[in-house]
C-alpha positions in Angstrom: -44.1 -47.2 43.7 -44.0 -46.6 39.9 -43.6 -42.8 40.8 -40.5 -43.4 42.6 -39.0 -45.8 40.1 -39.4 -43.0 37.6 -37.7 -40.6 40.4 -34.9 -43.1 40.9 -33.9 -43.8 37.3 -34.4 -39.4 36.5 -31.8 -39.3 39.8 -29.5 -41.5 38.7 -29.7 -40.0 34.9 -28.8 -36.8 36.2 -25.6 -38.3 38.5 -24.4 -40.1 35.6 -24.3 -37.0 33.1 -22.7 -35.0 35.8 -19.7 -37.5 36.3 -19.6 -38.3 32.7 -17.5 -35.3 31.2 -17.4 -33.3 28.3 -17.7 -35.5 24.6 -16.0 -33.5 22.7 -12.6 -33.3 24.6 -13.1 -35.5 27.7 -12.6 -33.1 30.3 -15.0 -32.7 33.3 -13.7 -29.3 34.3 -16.2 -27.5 32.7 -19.1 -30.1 32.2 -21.4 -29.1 35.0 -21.1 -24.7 33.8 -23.3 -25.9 31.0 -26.3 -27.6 33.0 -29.1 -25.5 33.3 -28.7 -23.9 29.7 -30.5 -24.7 26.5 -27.6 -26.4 25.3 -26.6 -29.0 27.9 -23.6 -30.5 26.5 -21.2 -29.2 24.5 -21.3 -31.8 21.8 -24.9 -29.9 21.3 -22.5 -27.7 19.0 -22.9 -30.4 16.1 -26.7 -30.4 16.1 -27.9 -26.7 17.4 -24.9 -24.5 16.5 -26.7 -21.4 16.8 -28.0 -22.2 20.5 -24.4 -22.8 20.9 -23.2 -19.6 19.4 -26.0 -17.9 21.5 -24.0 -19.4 24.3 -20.7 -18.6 23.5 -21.8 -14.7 23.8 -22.6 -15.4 27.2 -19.8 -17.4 28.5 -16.9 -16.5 26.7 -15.0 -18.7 28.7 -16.4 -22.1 27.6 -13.4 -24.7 26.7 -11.6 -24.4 23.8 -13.6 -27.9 22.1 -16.6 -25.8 22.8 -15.3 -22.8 20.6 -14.1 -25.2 17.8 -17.4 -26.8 17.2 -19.4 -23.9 16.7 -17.1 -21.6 14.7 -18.7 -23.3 12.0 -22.7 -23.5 11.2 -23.1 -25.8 8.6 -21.6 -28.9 10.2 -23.9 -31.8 8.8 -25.2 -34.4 11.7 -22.6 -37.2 11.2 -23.9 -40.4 9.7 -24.4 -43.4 12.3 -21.1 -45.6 13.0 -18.8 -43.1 11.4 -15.8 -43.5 14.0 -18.5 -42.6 17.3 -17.0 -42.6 20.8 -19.8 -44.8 21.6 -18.9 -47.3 19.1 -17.2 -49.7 21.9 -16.7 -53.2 21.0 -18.6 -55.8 22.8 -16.8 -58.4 24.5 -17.9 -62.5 24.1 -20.5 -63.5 27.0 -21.6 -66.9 27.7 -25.1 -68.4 27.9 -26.1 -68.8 32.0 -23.4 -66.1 33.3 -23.9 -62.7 34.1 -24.0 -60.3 32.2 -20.4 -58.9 30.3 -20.1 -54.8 30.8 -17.9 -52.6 28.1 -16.3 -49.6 28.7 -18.6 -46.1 28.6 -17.6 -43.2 26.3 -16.3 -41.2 29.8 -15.0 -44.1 31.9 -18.7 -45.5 33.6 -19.5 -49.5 32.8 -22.2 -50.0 30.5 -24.4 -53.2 31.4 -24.9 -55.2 28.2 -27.7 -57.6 27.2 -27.5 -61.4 27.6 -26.7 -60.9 23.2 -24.5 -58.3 23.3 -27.2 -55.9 22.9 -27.1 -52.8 24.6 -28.9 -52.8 27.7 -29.0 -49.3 28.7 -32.3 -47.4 29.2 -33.6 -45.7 25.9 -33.3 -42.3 28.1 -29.6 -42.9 29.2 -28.9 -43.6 25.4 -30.3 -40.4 24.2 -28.4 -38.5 26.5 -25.2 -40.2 25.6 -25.7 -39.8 21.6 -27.4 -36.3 21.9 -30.8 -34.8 20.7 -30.7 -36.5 17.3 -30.0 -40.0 18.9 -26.7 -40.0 16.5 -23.4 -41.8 17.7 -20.9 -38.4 18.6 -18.0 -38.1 16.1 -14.6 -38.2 16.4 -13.4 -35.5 17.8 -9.8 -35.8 16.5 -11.1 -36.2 12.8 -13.7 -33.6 13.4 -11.0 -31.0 14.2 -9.0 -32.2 11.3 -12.0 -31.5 8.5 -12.6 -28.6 10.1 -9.0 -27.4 10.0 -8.7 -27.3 6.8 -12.5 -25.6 6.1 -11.3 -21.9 6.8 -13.8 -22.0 8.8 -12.7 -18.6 11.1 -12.9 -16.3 8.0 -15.0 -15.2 5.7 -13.2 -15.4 3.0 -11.3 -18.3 2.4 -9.3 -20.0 -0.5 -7.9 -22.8 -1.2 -6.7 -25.0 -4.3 -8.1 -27.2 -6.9 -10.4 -30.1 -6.3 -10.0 -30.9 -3.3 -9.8 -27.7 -2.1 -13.2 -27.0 -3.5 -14.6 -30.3 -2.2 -13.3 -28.8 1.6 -14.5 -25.8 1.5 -17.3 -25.4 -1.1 -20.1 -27.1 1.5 -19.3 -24.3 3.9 -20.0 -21.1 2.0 -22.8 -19.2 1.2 -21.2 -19.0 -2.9 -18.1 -20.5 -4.6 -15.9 -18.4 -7.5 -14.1 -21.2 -9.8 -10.7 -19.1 -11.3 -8.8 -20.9 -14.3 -7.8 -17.4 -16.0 -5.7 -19.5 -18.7 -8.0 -20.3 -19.6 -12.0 -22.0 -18.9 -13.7 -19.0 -16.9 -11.8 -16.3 -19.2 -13.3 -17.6 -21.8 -16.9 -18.8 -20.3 -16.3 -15.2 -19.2 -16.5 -14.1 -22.9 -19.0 -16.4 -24.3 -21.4 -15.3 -21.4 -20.9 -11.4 -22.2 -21.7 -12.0 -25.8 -25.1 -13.7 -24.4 -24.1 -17.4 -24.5 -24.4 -20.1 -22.2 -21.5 -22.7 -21.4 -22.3 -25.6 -20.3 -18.9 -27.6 -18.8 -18.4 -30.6 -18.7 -15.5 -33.1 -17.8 -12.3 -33.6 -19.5 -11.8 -36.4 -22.1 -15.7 -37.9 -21.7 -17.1 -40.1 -24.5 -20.1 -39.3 -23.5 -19.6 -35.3 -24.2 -21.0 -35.9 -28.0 -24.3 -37.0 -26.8 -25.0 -34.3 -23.8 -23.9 -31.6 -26.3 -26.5 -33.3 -28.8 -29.5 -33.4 -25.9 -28.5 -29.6 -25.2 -28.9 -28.5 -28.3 -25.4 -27.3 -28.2 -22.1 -27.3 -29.3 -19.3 -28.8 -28.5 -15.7 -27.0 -27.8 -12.7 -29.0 -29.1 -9.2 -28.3 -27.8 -7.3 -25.1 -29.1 -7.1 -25.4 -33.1 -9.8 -28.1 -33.8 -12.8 -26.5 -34.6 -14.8 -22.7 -34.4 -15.1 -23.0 -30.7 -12.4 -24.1 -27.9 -10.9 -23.0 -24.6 -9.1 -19.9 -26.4 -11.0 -17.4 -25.1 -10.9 -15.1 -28.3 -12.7 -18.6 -30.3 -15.5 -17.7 -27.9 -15.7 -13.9 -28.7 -18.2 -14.5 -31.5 -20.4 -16.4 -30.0 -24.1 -15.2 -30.6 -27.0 -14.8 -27.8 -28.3 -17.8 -27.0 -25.9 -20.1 -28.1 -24.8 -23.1 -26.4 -21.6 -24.6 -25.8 -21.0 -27.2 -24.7 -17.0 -27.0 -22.9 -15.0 -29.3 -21.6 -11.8 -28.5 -19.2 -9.6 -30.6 -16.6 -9.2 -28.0 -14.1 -12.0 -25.1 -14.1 -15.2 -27.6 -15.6 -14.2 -30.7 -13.7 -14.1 -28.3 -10.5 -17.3 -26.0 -11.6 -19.2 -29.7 -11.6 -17.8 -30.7 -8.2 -19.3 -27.9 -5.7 -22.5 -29.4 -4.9 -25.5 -27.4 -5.1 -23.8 -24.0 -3.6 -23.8 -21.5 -6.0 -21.3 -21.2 -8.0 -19.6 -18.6 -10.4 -16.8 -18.2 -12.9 -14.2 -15.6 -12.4 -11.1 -14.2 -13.6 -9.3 -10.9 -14.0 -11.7 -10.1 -17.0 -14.9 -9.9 -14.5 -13.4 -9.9 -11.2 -15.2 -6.7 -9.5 -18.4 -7.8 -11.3 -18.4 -11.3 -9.8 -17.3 -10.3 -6.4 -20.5 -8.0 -6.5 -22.5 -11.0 -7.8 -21.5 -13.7 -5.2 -21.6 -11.7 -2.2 -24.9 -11.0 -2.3 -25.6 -14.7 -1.2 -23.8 -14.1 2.2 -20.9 -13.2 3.8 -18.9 -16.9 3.6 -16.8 -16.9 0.0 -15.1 -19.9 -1.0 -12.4 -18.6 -3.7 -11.3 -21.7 -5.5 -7.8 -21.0 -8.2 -8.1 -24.1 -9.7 -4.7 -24.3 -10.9 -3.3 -26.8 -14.0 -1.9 -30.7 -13.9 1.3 -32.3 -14.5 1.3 -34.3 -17.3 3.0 -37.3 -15.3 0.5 -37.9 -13.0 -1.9 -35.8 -13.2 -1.3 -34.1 -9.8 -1.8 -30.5 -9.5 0.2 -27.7 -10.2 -0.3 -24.6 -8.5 -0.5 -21.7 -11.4 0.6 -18.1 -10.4 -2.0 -16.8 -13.3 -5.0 -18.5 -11.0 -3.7 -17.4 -7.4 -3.6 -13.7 -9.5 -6.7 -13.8 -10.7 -8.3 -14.8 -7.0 -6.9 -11.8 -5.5 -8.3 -9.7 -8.0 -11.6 -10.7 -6.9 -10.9 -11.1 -3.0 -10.1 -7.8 -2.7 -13.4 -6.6 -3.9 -15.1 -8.6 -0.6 -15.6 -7.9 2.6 -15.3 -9.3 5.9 -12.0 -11.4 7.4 -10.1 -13.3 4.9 -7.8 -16.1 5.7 -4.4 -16.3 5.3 -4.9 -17.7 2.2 -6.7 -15.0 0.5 -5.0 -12.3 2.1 -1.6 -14.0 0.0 -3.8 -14.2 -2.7 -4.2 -10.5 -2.7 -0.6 -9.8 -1.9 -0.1 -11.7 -5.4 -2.0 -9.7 -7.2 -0.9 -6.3 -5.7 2.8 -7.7 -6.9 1.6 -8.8 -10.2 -0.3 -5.2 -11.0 2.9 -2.8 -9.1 4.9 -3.4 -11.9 3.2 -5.2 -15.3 0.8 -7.7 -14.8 0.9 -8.6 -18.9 4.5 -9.4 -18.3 4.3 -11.3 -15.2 1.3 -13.6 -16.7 3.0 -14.1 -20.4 6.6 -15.2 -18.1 5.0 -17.6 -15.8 4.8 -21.4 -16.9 1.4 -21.1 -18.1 1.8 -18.3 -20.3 4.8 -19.2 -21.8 3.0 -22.7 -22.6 0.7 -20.5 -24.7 3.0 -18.2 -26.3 5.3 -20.9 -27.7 1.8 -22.8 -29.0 1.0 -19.4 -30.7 -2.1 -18.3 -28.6 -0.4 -14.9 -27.2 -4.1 -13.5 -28.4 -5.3 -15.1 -25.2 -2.7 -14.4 -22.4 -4.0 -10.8 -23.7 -7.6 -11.2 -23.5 -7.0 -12.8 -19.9 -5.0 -9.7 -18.4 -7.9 -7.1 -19.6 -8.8 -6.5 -15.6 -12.3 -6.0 -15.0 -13.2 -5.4 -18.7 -16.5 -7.4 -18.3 -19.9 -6.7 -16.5 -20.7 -10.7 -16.9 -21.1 -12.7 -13.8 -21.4 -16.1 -15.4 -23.4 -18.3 -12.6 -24.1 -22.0 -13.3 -28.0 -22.2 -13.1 -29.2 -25.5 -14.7 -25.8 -27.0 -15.5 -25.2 -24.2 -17.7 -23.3 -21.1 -16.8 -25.2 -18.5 -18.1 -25.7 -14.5 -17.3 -26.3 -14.2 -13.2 -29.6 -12.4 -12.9 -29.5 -9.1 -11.9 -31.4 -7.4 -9.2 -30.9 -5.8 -5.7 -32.0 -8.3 -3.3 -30.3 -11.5 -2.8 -30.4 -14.4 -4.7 -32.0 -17.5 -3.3 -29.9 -20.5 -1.2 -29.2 -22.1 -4.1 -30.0 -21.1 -7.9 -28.8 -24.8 -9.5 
């Protein structure tokens, strides 16, 4: 008797996920082409994406939700009651009736518990969530993060901030550009042997970490030895510390997570290239760009999108759009005079008319530095150099 119970409830499992359609987009059309393979469901693509990309080599012709959700390997499990399908709401029941149903993910009539609870057998639930017993995410905002990710390419790029907080978690390495001027001149103070530690703009608390560092701290251009002019940073010793803060390249430097991440400009651009590839084919290029002083938005700066194709171009594999204009600006820039395109754009007039032409021309010195500066410890500091690859993460 028991034996056939179990039988029953195993047969009526396996009708149920047969009629209950695909989770990802809702259609049944193509449910039933992945039974029998080691990924039974397409939704599988969140939690084993390489069985799925196993799969796709095999049936090129899977749906098009199947292909989205397993372009991209490094799609975390979503966190429970983050916007599931399976996140119904349970209707009011009263004491002595039967019991209420709600409506199923795929159209089927869940029975619920005399409290709401859900009443559904702990083996009907699993296949419903998936292996990791997580609610399934939205599909619509699932597409939408991973729109924006790049996540077709290899090389991708993107802008500021929130550009690096899209894209950062889903490369192998990150390159941080401000050319005018945080990684040209972290770019100069590593070369001489020095280590930058940045930090973020217009902290009180930026005397005391540059005290427990031992270090010093940058001022803004004119107050003090050391600043964010580059040619302030082109005495620095070996093994001094500075401590530099920035709105655009530190505050972004400090927001990429534990992916490794590098400075780069025009200065270092084939050296840095070198240096983050050898963590993996995925780059996240990241101009940083500058900020109105209104708001505080950003402001896309031609010196930064310049200064990214100078160091896309020295990567392989597909590049997005993005990167490949990237290039295209830099090609421009160098066809004619790159000096004379970087001192007539926004940014470098800014400087000129401040009186720091010295470092519009210490920024436009392509590839006149072997330093990748990588930040190891908080600190960017001299990336280590040796054949094989670096580890996952070096932070």
């Amino acid at each position: 008797m028991v034996g056939r119970q179990a039988a029953g409830r195993t047969r009526r499992h396996r009708q149920g996920f047969r009629r209950g359609g695909c989770p990802a987009c809702r259609a049944t059309r193509h449910w039933r082409s992945l039974r029998g393979s080691t990924s039974t469901r397409c939704s599988k693509a969140l939690f084993e994406p390489v069985t799925v990309f196993h799969l796709l080599q095999s049936r090129p012709t899977l749906p098009a939700c199947t292909r989205l959700l397993a372009l991209e390997p490094r799609i975390p499990a979503p966190p429970v009651g983050s916007g599931s399908l399976t996140n119904a709401t349970n209707r009011s029941h009263t004491p002595g009736r039967s019991k209420p149903y709600r409506s199923a993910p795929h159209g089927r009539r869940m029975r619920m518990g005399r409290n709401g609870d859900d009443n559904t057998s702990p083996s009907r639930r699993v296949l419903r969530q998936g292996s990791s017993q997580q609610p399934l995410p939205d599909p619509i905002s699932l597409s939408a993060t991973m729109t924006f990710t790049q996540s077709e390419y290899d090389i991708r790029c993107e802008w500021g901030l929130r550009g690096a907080e899209a894209i950062a978690r889903h490369c192998n390495a990150v390159i941080v550009v401000d050319v005018l001027s945080f990684t040209t001149a972290v770019t100069v103070a590593v070369s001489k042997g020095g280590m930058v530690f940045p930090y973020k703009w217009k902290d009180d608390s930026r005397i005391t970490f540059a005290e427990e560092k031992g270090a010093i701290l940058a001022g803004p251009r004119g107050k003090g030895s050391h600043s964010l002019s580059p040619a302030s940073l082109s005495a620095v010793q070996s093994g001094q510390r500075i401590v530099l803060p920035s709105p655009n390249g530190a505050t972004i430097s400090l927001s990429t997570g534990g992916v490794p991440t590098y400075a780069g400009c025009l200065r270092n651009a084939k050296a840095v290239a070198a240096a983050a590839s050898k963590h993996g084919p995925r780059i996240g290029v990241i101009p940083c760009g500058e900020r109105w002083e209104a708001d505080s938005s950003l402001r896309p700066a031609l010196e930064d999108l310049i200064g990214a194709g100078a160091i896309i171009q020295h990567l392989g594999g597909s590049r997005s759009p993005e990167a490949c204009t990237a290039v295209r600006a830099y090609e421009g820039a160098t066809s004619s005079s790159l000096i004379d395109t970087i001192r007539g754009c926004s940014s470098g007039k800014e400087l000129l008319e401040r009186g720091y032409d010295i470092d519009v021309l210490l920024a436009c010195e392509i590839d006149s530095d072997d330093a990748a500066p990588i930040l190891c410890d908080g600190a960017y500091q001299a990336a280590p150099e040796r054949n094989t690859a670096y580890p996952a993460a070096l932070r």
